[in-house]
C-alpha positions, 0 to 999 in steps of 0.5 A, spaced: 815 592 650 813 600 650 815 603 642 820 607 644 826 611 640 832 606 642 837 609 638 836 617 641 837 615 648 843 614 652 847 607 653 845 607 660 838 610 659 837 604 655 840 600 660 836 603 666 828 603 662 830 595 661 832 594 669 838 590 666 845 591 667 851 590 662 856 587 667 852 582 670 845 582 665 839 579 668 839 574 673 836 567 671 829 568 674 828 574 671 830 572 665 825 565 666 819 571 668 820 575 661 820 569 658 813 567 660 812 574 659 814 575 652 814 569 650 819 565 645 824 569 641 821 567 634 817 568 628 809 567 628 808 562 623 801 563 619 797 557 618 798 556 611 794 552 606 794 544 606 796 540 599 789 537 599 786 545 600 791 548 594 789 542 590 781 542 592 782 550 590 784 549 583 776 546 582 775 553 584 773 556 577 767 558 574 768 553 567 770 547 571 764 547 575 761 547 567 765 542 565 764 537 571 757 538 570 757 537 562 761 530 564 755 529 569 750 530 564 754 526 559 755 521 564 747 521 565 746 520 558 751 514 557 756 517 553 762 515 557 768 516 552 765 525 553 764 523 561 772 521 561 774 525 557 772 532 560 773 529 566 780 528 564 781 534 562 779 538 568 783 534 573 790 534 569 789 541 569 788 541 577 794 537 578 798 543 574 796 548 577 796 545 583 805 544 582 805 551 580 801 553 588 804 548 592 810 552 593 807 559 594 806 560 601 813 559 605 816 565 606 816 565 614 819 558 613 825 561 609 825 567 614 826 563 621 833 560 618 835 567 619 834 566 626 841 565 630 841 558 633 845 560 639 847 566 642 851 569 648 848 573 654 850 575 661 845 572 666 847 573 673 854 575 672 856 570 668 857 568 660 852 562 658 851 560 651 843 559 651 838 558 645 836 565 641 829 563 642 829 564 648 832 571 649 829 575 653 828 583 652 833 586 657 838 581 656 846 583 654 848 579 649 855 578 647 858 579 640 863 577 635 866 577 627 862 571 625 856 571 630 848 572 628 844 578 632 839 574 636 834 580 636 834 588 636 839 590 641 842 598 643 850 597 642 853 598 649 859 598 647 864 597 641 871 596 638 871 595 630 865 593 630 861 592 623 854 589 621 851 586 614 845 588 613 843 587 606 838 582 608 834 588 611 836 594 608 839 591 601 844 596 601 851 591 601 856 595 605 858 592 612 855 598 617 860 600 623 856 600 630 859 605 636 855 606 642 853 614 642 845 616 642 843 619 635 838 625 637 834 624 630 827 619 632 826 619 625 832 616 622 832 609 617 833 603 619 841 603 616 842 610 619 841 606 626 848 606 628 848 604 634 843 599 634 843 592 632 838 588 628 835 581 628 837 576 622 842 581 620 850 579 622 857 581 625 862 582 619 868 585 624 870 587 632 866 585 637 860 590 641 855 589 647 848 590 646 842 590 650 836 586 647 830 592 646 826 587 642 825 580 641 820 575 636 814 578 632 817 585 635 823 586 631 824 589 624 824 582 622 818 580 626 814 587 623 817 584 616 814 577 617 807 580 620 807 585 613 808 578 609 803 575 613 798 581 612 800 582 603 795 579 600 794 575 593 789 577 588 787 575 581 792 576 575 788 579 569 788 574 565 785 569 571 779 575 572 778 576 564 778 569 564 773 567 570 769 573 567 769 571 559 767 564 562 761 567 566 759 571 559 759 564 555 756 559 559 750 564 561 749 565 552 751 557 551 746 555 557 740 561 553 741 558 546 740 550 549 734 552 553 730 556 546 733 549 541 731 545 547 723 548 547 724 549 540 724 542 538 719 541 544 714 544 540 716 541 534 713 534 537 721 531 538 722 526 542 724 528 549 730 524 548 733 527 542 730 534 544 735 533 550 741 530 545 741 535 540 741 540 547 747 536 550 750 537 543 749 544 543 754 545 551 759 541 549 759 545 542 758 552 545 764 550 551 770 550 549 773 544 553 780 545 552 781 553 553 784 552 561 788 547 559 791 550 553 792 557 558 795 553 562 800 551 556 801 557 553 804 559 560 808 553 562 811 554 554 812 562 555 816 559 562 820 555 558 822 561 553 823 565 558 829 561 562 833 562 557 833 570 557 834 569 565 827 569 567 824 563 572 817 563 573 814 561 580 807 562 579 804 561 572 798 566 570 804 571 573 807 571 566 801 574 563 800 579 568 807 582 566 805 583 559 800 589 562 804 591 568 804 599 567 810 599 573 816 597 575 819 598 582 825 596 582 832 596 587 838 599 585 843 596 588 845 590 584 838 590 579 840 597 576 847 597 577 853 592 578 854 591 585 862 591 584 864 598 587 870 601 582 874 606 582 872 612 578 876 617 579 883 618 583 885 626 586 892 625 586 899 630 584 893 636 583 889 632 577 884 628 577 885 621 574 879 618 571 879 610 571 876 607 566 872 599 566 867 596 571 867 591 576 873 587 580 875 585 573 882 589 573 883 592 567 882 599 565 886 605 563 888 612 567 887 618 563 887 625 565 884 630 561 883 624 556 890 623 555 896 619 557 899 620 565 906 624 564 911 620 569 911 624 575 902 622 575 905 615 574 909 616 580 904 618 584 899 614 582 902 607 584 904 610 591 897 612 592 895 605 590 900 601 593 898 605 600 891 604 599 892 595 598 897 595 604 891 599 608 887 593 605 884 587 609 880 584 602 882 579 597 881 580 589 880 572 587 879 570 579 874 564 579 873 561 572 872 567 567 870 571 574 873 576 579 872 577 585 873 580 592 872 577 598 872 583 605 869 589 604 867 592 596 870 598 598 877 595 599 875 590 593 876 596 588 881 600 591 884 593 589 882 593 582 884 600 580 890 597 583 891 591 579 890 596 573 896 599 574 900 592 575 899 593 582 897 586 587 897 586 594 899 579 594 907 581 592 907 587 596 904 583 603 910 580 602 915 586 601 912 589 606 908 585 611 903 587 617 905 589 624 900 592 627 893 595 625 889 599 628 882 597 626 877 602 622 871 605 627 865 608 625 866 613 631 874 615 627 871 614 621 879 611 618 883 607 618 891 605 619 896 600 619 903 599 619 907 596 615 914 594 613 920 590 617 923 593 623 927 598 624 924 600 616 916 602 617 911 606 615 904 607 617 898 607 612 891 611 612 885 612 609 879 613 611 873 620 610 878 625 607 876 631 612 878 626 617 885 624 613 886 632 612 886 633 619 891 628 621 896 630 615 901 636 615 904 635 609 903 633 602 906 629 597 907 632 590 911 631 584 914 625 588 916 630 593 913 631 600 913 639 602 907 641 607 900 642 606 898 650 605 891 652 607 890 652 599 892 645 599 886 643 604 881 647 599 882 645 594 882 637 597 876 638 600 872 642 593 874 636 588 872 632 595 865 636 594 865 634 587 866 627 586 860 627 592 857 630 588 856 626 583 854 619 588 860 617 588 863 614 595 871 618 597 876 616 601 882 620 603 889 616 602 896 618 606 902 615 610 908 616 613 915 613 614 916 611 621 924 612 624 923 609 630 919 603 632 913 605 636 912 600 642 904 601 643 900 603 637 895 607 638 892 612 635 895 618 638 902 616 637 900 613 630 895 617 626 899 623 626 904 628 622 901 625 615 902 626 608 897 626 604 896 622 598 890 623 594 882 622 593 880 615 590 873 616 589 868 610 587 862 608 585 857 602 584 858 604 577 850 601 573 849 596 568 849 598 561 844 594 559 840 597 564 840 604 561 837 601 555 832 597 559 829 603 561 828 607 555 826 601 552 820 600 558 818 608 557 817 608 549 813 601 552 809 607 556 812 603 562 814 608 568 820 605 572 821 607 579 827 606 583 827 604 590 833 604 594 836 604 601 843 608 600 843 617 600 840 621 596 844 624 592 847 618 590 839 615 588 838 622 584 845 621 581 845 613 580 837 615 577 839 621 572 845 616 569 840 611 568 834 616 565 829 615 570 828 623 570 823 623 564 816 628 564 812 630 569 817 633 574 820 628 576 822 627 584 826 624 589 824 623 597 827 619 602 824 615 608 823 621 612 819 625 607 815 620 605 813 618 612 810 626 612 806 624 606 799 621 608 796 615 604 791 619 600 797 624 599 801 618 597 797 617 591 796 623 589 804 624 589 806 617 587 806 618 579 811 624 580 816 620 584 821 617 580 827 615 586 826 614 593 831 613 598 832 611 605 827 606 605 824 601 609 820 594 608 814 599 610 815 605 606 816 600 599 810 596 602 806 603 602 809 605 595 807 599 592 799 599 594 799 607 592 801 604 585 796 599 585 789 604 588 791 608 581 790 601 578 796 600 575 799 594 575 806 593 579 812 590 578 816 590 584 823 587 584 826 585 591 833 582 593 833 582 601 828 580 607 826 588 607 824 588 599 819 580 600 813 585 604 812 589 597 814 584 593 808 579 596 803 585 595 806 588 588 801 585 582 808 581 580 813 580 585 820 580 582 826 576 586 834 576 584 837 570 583 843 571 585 843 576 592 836 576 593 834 572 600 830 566 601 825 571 603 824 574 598 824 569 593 819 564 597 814 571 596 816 572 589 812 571 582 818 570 578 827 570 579 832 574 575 837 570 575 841 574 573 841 580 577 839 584 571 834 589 570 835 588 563 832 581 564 826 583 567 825 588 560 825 581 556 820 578 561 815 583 560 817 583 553 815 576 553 810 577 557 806 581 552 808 577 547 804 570 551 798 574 552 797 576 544 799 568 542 793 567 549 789 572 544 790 568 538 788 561 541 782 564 544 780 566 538 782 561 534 777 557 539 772 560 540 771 562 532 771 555 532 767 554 538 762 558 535 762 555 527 760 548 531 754 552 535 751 555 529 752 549 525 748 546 530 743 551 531 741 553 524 740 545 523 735 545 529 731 551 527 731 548 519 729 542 522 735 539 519 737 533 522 743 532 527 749 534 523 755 532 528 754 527 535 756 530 542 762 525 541 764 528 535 764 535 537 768 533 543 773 530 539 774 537 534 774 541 541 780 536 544 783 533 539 783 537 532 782 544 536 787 543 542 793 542 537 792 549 533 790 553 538 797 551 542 801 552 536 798 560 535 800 560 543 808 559 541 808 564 534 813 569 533 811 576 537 810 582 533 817 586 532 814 592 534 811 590 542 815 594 546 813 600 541 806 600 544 803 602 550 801 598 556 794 594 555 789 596 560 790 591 566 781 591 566 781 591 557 776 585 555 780 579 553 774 579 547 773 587 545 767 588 541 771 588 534 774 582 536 768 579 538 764 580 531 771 577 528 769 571 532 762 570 530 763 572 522 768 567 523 764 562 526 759 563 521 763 562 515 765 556 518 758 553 521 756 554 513 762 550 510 760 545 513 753 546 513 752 546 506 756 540 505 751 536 509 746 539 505 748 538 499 751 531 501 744 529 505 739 531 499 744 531 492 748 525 494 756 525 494 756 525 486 751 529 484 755 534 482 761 530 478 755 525 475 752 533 472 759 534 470 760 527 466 753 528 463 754 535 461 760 533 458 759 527 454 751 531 453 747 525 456 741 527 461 742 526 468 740 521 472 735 525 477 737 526 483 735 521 489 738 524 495 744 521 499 746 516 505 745 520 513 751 516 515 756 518 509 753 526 509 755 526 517 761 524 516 763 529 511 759 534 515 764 532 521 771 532 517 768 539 513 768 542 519 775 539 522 779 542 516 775 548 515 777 550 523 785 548 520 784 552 514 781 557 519 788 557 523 791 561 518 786 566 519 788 567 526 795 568 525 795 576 523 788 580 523 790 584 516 796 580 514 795 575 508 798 568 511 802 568 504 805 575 505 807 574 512 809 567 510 807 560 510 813 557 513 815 562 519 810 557 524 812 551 523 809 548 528 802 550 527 805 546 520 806 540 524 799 541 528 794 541 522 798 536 519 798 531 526 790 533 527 790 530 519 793 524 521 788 523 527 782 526 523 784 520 518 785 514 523 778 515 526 775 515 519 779 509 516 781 505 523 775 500 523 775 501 531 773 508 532 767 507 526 762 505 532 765 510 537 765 516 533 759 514 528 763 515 521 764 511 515 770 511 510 770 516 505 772 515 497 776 520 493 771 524 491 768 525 498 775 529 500 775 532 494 767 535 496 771 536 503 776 539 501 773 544 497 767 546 503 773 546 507 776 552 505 771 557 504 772 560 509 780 561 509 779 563 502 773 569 504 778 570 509 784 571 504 779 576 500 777 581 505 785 582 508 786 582 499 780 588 499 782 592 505 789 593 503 787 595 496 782 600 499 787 602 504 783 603 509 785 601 516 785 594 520 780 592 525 783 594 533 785 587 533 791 587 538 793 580 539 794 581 531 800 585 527 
């Protein structure tokens, strides 16, 4: 179909460029050839990925591809137990990863179940009740309370006719629909009140409408393309992370050719050469380093379901540790999504009402202090008007209330209940007998009440409207008429409550003296006396206040994206502090449209509220964020949030409103519906990625003591320290339980004082990196002075020496000691030496004595089980040919023992030196 602006155009115009019309619709032959033409009502579906694609795409990286080839390699040299076990490795992270995938790409699966199933239309004449998918444009489509909207349609014809919209617009109210053109082409999708829209459905009246787009076409159908065309990225970590594996394989791959010809030149057996080579590999990668990621992450999900947060996709836990944005909804994120009375005009005071929600209790204050009797007495009748004009129900559920009907009836009930007011006595007192529905066209409703002859109409509805219909007013609990004064000074506190984004109604009533045969709105909604104004507000969440001020001292912008008016964004984002520097602005859809995609990104740092937006606009908000490099997160309950909240480096979906959509795109859920629970993710998010930090860097000191240790014993021609199966046993076993130990640490206090890393800041800086190689050198000659005090002296050298000095005897001399026994101690030296070094890496200035031994008690347990485990391949007669070791006596862990902690013990002096000279500590930012 033609791009045409529907709404600007008459009912019969409309009519006439579809060559339909709305008492007899298409004819059934006309209908079959628009269906050829423009095919099934229905979502396109893009192919998504196969299982078997998603698990072969998790092979993809650049350190597996290394792994895999060492187990080749290991397999070509017949050692089969480090061929397994790197392959186990390699798999077991495959499968986690491919779980976490498998369930990312059903966003247009969640989307079709949107589509009505059945529709009625007007073919030839006559009502059908056909499949929606095969609703044509041109077709005149019959709606009522309860029905889903097939397609797009141009509303021909009305009668209390209203639509929920939430899914495409996220704003909750019920949107009333009338049939006359709009003359504004730019007007949002929620001020499009004459049209009607595809996945959205009909809450009151009944409307004609004529089909003006179907399928892929409609509002729905241009979402699901921006879902199809957002793209996924890498998270920050995954990039570093394939990186930093490029970097270590290119170095390891250089350090294994020079051992490699320098033992060549030496005239070694190609086999040996070859052997020490593969040593070197497998001491160089750290094989446990993807699946201790891989963990960390998955332990940081289990942390965070408790603070509200579920996580779909694992590395995105990370990526909000250094998301720098957050876009986030208002209606039900940053407030409570419960409209409360806030205030009351009545008597000529305004009444301000406190406490929040639907829960009914509060207080009515004037001024601060107490109503007098005569604002009592008018205050219950206004109140008591409002519930007998009122269709909604206020229900307790638990601990909970709430309302079911329309939000805005639900809180004039509320307020109600506050004074000790319930709709269920005076429905019995004062039954219904006659309605006259609310019209989006009249902008009112109103009801009569009572048992004849003794009846009363009650009204409400927009205050201008309501004061037009009004010539009296009640006052003091009498009723005089209503002065020119009167009406000004109503329509200026009408202003100022506007002013403040809070919504207003008009009240009124007047008593019937007779009967009325035919109610209708000329005979009815006249000679009323006015009551007041009730003035309310989808009051914001507390604790949302305090998450933003929270993101801002983290150097986090928050930025809020809403559908609802302008001065009701702008008053909603000034309570909650979203105005802070930088002259802050806020646009609407219109305006933003103004603005070119360069403009765009110039101007985007100075928005902090938009309002009246589209699918499109927060998509268009999302990627200016992200061409300046930031990292955004963006929140999103309905189906016009799940485009930006696909292309947002962190898509964030609510739990409670939010859509299948939407939650199928996301990265991670909020639960709870809170902006506050997005504040504690990022705040664990950093968090995890300062434990990921230390991991690493536990690893790869680590990995790096055992390069050197096998490097300084091939170029001092020493022999072969530790065997590949050794090294692999330290990488796994020894090494893996420490690392994911540092992963679960406490986090710093003060994480959410510091700014936002930089989403390209290496995940090993230079000053880290130089800390990794001392480190690594420490423990290369712990353990390397061991083997060669072992392999030349003999393991009781120095307590022979001791004995004989002591009884004044002269030493045997010295005769060397056993290759097995020196391996074996060079093996457990390096062991415990890196449990030592566990402790080093918990804090990069911080004694482990002042920070406290016992504040990571699972690390405790780590050292202690990779003990055990050190212990049972030494002593289990089984593992002795696996892994080359032989028993070892006491004087052989006391020698263990006192190398091993060389390194903790350095350590340990330099933190000592450098606070005593009080010069500051290495920028060691996963450290405190």
């Amino acid at each position: 179909m033609t791009e045409l602006q529907w709404h600007t155009m008459q009912a019969n115009e409309v009519v006439k460029s579809l060559d339909t019309s709305v008492d007899s619709g298409l004819s059934r032959d006309e209908a079959d050839n628009r269906l050829k033409k423009y095919g099934d009502n229905r979502l396109e579906e893009k192919e998504g990925a196969s299982p078997w694609v998603i698990f072969l795409g998790q092979f993809n990286n650049f350190i597996v591809w290394v792994l895999i080839a060492a187990a080749v390699v290991s397999g070509i040299l017949r050692e089969w137990v480090d061929a397994l076990a790197i392959l186990a490795i390699v798999i077991i992270n495959a499968v986690i990863g491919f779980i976490q995938e498998y369930r990312a790409e059903k966003s247009l699966d969640a989307l079709q179940k949107l589509s009505a199933p059945f529709s009625k239309v007007m073919r030839g004449g006559e009502i059908y009740s056909i499949p929606s998918c095969e609703v044509v444009p041109g077709d005149v489509v019959l709606l009522e309370a309860g029905d889903y909207v097939p397609a797009d349609g141009r509303v021909c014809a009305s009668f209390s006719f209203m639509t929920q919209e939430a899914s495409l617009t996220g704003e909750s109210t019920p949107v009333g629909k009338f049939h006359k053109p709009l003359p504004n082409p730019a007007l949002s999708i929620g001020d499009r009140k004459n049209m009607v829209f595809m996945g959205t459905s009909v809450t009151s009246g009944k409307g004609t409408c004529v089909i003006v787009a179907t399928g892929m076409q409609t509002e729905l159908g241009k979402i699901a393309g921006l879902i199809q065309a957002a793209g996924t990225e890498e998270t920050p970590l995954q990039r570093k992370l394939e990186v930093f594996g490029k970097k270590l394989v290119y170095l390891c791959l250089g350090i294994v050719t020079i051992v490699f010809l320098l033992e060549l030149w030496r005239k070694d057996p190609l086999f040996e050469a070859f052997l020490i080579s593969v040593s070197l590999a497998v001491a160089a990668i750290p094989e446990g380093l993807p699946a201790i990621v891989t963990i960390a992450l998955a332990l940081g999900v289990q942390r965070m379901v408790k603070r509200h947060v579920l996580i779909r996709k694992l590395p995105s836990v990370e990526t909000l540790g250094c998301a720098t944005v957050i876009c986030s909804d208002k209606t039900g994120t940053l407030t409570q999504n419960e409209m409360t009375v806030r205030k009351i005009f009545t008597n000529g005071k305004t009444i301000d009402v406190s406490g929040s929600g639907y829960t009914p209790e509060g207080s009515f204050l004037v001024n601060g202090e107490s109503l007098v009797e005569t604002d009592h007495e008018t205050l219950k009748k206004i109140l008591e008007t409002g519930i007998l004009c009122n269709n909604a129900h206020l229900k307790k559920e638990g601990n909970a209330w709430g309302i079911i009907g329309d939000p805005t009836e639900g809180a004039i009930l509320s307020a109600a209940g506050k004074a000790g007011i319930w709709k269920e006595k005076l429905d019995k007192e004062l039954p219904l007998f006659s309605e006259i529905p609310f019209d989006s066209e009249r902008k009112k409703m109103s009801v009569i009440r009572g048992i004849p002859p003794a009846l009363q109409v009650c009204e409400k509805g927009a205050p201008d409207v309501i004061l037009h219909d009004c010539s009296g007013i009640y006052i003091d609990g009498t009723i005089r008429d209503l002065a020119e004064g009167d009406v000004q000074a109503i329509l200026n506190e009408n202003n100022k409550m506007a002013g403040t984004a809070l919504r207003v109604l008009g009240v009124a009533f007047r008593p019937l003296d007779r009967e009325i045969n035919e109610p209708v709105p000329d005979t009815v909604e006249r000679d009323m006396i006015f009551l007041g104004l009730l003035a309310m507000i989808d009051p914001p969440r507390l604790e949302a206040k305090e998450a933003v001020t929270v993101c801002h001292t983290a150097g986090i912008k928050t930025v809020m994206i809403t559908g609802d008016h302008k001065d009701t964004a702008r008053a909603i984002g000034e309570e909650l502090g979203f105005f802070r520097g930088n002259s802050p602005k806020v646009i609407d859809g219109s305006e933003l449209d103004a603005l070119s995609d360069d403009d765009l990104e110039k101007e985007v740092s100075k928005i902090a509220v938009y309002a009246r937006v589209s699918a499109h606009h927060k998509l268009r908000i999302v990627k200016a964020w992200k061409k300046r490099g930031d990292v955004v997160a963006m929140t999103g309950d309905g189906v016009n949030d799940a485009p930006a909240v696909k292309e947002a480096s962190i898509g964030v979906a609510m739990g409670i409103t939010g859509t299948d959509v939407t939650k199928e795109a996301s990265d991670m859920v909020i639960t709870d519906d809170n902006f506050a629970s997005i504040e504690a993710a990022i705040e664990e998010g950093r968090g995890i990625y300062d434990n990921i930090r230390k991991s690493i860097h536990y690893l790869l000191s680590c990995n790096t003591g055992e390069i050197l240790t096998m490097l300084f014993a091939a170029v001092f021609n020493l022999p072969i320290p530790l065997f590949p199966i050794q090294i692999l046993w330290i990488n796994i076993a020894t090494d893996g339980l420490p690392a994911l130990a540092l992963a679960v640490d406490a986090e710093d206090p003060d994480i959410m004082k510091r700014p936002a890393r930089r989403s390209t800041e290496h995940i090993i800086d230079k000053r880290l990196g130089s800390l990794i190689i001392f480190q690594g050198f420490l423990i290369a000659m712990s353990t390397l002075l061991a083997y060669m005090y072992v392999l030349y002296y003999g393991i009781n050298a120095i307590p022979d020496y001791i004995y004989h000095w002591f009884h004044k005897e002269t030493a045997a001399p010295v005769t060397g000691g056993d290759i097995e026994l020196a391996r074996t101690i060079a093996f457990c030296v390096i062991v415990i030496s890196q449990l030592f070094h566990s402790f080093n890496c918990r804090n990069a200035r911080r004694s482990l004595f002042e920070i406290g031994v016992l504040t990571n008690k699972k690390l405790l347990m780590a050292i202690a089980l990779s003990l055990a485990m050190q212990a049972a391949i030494i002593y289990i007669p089984f593992f002795e040919d696996i892994f080359r070791v032989k028993p070892l006596g006491f004087y052989d862990w006391c020698t263990v023992f006192v190398f091993s902690s060389f390194t903790f013990i350095i350590m340990e002096a330099f933190k000592y030196g450098r606070r005593f000279i009080n010069s500051p500590p290495p920028a060691v930012s996963h450290l405190s």
